[in-house]
VEXTOR-52246 format. One record per residue (C-alpha): residue number from 1; residue in three letters; x, y, z. Coordinates in nm, 3 decimals, decimal comma. Each point is the difference from the previous one (the first is absolute). Layout:
BEGIN
+-----+------+---------+---------+---------+
!  nr ! rest !      xx !      yy !      zz !
+-----+------+---------+---------+---------+
! NUM !  ala !       X !       Y !       Z !
...
+-----+------+---------+---------+---------+
% end
This chain:
BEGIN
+-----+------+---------+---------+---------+
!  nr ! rest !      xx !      yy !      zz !
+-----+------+---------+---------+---------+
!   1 !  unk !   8,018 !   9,668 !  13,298 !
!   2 !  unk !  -0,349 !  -0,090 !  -0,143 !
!   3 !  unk !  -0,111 !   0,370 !  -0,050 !
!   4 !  unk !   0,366 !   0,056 !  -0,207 !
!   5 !  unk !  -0,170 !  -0,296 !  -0,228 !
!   6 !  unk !  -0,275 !   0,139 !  -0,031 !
!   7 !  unk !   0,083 !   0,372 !  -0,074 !
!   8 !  unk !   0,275 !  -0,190 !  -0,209 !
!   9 !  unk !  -0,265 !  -0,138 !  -0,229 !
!  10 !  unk !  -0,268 !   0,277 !   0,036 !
!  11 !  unk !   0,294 !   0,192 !  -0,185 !
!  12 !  unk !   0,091 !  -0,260 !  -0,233 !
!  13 !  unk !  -0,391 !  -0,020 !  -0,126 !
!  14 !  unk !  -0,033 !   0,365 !  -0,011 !
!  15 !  unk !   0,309 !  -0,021 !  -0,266 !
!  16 !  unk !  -0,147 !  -0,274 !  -0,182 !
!  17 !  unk !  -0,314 !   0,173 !  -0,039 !
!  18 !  unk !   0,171 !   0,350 !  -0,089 !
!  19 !  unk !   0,221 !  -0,162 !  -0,271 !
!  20 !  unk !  -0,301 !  -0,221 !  -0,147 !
!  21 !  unk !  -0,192 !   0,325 !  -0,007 !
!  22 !  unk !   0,328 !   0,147 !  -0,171 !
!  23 !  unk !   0,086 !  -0,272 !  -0,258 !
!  24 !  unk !  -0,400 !   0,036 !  -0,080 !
!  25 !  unk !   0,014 !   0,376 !  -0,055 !
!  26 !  unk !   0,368 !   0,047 !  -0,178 !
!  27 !  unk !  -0,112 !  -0,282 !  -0,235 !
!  28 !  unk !  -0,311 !   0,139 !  -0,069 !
!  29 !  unk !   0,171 !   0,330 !  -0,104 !
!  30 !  unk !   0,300 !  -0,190 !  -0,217 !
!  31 !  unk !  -0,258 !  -0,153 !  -0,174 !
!  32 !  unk !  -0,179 !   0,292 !  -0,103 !
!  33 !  unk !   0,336 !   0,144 !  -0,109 !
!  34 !  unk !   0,062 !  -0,329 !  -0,201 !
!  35 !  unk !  -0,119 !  -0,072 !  -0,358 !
!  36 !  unk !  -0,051 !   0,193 !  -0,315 !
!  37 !  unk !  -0,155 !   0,324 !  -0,040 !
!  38 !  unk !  -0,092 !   0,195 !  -0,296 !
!  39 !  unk !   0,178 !   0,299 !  -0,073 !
!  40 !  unk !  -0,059 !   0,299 !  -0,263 !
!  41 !  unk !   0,274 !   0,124 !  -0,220 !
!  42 !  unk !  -0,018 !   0,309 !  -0,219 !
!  43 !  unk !   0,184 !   0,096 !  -0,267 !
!  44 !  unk !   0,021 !   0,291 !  -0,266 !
!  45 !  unk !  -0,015 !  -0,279 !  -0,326 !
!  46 !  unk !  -0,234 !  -0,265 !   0,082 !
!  47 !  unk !  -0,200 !   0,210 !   0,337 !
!  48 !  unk !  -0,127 !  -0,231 !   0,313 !
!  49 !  unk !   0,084 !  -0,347 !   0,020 !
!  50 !  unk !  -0,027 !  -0,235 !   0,268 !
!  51 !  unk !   0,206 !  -0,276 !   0,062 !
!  52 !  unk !   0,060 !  -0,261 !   0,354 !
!  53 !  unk !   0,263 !   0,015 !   0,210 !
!  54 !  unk !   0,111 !  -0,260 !   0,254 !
!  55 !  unk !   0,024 !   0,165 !   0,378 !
!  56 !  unk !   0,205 !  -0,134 !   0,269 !
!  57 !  unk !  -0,124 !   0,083 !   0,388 !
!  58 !  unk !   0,315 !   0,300 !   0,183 !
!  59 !  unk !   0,226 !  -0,265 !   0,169 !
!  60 !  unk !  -0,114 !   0,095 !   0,300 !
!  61 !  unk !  -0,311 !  -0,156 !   0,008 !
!  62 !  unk !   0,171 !  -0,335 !  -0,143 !
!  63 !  unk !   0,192 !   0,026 !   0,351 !
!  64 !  unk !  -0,285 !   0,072 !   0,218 !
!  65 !  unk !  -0,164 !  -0,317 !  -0,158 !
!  66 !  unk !   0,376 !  -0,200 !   0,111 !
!  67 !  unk !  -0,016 !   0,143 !   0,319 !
!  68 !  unk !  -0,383 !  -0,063 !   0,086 !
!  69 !  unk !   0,097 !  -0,362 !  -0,099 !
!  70 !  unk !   0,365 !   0,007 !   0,183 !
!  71 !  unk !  -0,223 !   0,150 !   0,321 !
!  72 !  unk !  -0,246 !  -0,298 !  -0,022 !
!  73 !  unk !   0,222 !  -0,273 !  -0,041 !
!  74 !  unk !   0,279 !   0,184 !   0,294 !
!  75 !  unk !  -0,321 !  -0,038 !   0,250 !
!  76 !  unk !  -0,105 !  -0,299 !  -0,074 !
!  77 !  unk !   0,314 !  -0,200 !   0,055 !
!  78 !  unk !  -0,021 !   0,231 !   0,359 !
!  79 !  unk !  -0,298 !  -0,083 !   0,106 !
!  80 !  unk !   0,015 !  -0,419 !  -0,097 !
!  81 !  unk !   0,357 !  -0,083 !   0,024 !
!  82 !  unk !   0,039 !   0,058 !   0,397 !
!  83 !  unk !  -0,331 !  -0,170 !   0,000 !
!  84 !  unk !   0,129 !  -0,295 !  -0,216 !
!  85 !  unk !   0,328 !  -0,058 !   0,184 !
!  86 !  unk !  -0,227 !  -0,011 !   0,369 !
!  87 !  unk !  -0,243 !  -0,242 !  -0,142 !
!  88 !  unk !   0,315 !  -0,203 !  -0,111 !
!  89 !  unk !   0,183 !   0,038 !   0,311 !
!  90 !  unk !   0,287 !   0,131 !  -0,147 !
!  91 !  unk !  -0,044 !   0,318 !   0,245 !
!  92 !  unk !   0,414 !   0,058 !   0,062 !
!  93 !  unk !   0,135 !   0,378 !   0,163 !
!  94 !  unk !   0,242 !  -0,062 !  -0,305 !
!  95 !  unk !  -0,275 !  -0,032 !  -0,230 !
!  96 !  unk !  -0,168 !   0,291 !   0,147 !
!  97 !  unk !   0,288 !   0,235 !  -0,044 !
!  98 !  unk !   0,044 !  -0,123 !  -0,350 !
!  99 !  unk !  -0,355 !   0,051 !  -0,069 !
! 100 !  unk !  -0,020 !   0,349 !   0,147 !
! 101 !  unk !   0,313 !   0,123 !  -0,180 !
! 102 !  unk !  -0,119 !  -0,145 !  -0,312 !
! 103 !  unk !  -0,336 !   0,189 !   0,039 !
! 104 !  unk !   0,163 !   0,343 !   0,108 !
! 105 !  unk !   0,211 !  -0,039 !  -0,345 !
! 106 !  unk !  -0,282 !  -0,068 !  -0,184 !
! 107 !  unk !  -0,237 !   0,258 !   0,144 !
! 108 !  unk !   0,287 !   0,272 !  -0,025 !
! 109 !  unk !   0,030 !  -0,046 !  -0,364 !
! 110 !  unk !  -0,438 !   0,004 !  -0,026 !
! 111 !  unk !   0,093 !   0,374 !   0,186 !
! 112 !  unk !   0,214 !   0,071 !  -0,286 !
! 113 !  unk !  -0,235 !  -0,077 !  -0,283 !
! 114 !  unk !  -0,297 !   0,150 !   0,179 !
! 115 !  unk !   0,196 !   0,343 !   0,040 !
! 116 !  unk !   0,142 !  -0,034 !  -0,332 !
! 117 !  unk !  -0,389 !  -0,055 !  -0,124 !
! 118 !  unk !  -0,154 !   0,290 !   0,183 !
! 119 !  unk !   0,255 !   0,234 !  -0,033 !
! 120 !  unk !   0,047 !  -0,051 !  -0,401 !
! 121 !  unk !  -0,399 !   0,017 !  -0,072 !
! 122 !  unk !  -0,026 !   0,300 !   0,216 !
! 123 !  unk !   0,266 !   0,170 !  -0,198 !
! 124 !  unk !  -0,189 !  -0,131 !  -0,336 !
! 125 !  unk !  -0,327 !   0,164 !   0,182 !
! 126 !  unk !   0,236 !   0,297 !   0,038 !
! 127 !  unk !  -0,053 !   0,035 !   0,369 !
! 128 !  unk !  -0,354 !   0,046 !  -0,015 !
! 129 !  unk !  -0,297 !  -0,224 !  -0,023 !
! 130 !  unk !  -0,170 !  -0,120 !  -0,296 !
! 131 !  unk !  -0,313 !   0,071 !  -0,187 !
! 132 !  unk !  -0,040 !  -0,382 !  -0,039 !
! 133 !  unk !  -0,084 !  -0,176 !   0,348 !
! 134 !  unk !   0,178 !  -0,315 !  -0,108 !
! 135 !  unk !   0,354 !   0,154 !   0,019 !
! 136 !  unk !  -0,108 !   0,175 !   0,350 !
! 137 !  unk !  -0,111 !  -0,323 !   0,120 !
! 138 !  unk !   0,334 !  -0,184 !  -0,114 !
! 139 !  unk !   0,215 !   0,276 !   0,171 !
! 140 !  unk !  -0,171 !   0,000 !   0,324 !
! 141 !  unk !   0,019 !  -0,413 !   0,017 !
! 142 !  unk !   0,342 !   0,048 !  -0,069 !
! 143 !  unk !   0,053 !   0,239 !   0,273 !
! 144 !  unk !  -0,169 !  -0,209 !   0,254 !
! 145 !  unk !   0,231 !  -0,344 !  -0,143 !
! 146 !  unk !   0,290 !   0,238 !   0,043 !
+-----+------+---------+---------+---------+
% end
């Protein structure tokens, strides 16, 4: 039983440190999408102009950044609550099936967005990697949180 706990939360940190390292990277890259950005116009009356233009990050890195986040906070209730509920003596088999069907919901639907995440920025890649490291970086975290 102790070596289940410990794998247990060997594989819980390993996810908490993949989606910190996720939520780092995916923000990093929907920030550099965000802001304004000067763009040149031509035209056959007045010639070049330039004017700014507001740009929003794809929608796909706005959900990477909600699902680094969902990851973090799905593991962390795993890894304290069981502790919690033993330091308050609450320990029940009841409990413990609640708890475990609670965190078999909750980690099916992190499946979900993580395949949803993956899957949708390797079809904006187009199937193949990218010249910028930061998207190849992002893909393979999300792979591995997958």
């Amino acid at each position: 039983m102790l070596a289940l706990s410990i794998i247990l939360c060997v594989l819980l940190g390993t996810s908490l440190v993949f989606a910190i390292v996720e939520l780092g990277l995916s923000a990093f890259v929907a920030a550099a999408y965000s802001g304004t950005q000067r763009v040149t116009t031509w035209s056959a009356y007045s010639g070049y102009s330039y004017r700014q233009i507001d740009v929003d990050p794809p929608a796909i890195l706005v959900f990477l950044v909600f699902s680094s986040v969902w990851t973090i906070l799905v593991t962390v209730a795993a890894l304290v609550l069981p502790w919690y509920y033993s330091r308050k003596g609450f320990v029940t088999a009841k409990l413990n099936t609640v708890l475990a069907a609670i965190f078999v919901a909750a980690y099916f639907v992190t499946m979900v967005f993580w395949l949803a995440c993956f899957a949708d920025l390797a079809t904006l890649l187009g199937g193949a990697t990218s010249v910028n490291p930061y998207y190849n970086a992002v893909l393979a975290f999300g792979v591995l949180l997958w």
